[in-house]
C-alpha angles and dihedrals in degrees: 000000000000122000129208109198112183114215119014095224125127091301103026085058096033088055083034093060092042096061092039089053090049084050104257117146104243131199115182118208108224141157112278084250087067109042096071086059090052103050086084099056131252132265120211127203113171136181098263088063095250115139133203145172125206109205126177095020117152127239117202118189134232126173093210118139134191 
């Protein structure tokens, strides 16, 4: 299935992991600031000492500002 997460925050990337983990294809919405930092991928390390990497998420831009 493919996932749209809007925002790539704490829970926007935590939710974001989890569906990529259980094989899902997952684009995350950001600010165009923050696209460039996410092509790369993303690393986790949360309290409960788990630890997880996000590679090959997509980042797709908006210029949309509060």
């Amino acid at each position: 299935m493919r996932v749209l997460v809007v925002g790539a925050g704490i829970i926007g990337s935590i939710y974001g992991w989890a569906l990529a983990e259980s094989g899902h294809e997952v684009v995350h919405l950001v600010r165009s600031g923050r696209a460039a930092i996410l092509r790369d991928g993303m690393k986790l390390d949360v309290f409960d000492r788990c630890k997880g990497e996000i590679n090959g998420t997509s980042a797709a831009c908006t210029n949309w500002t509060p």
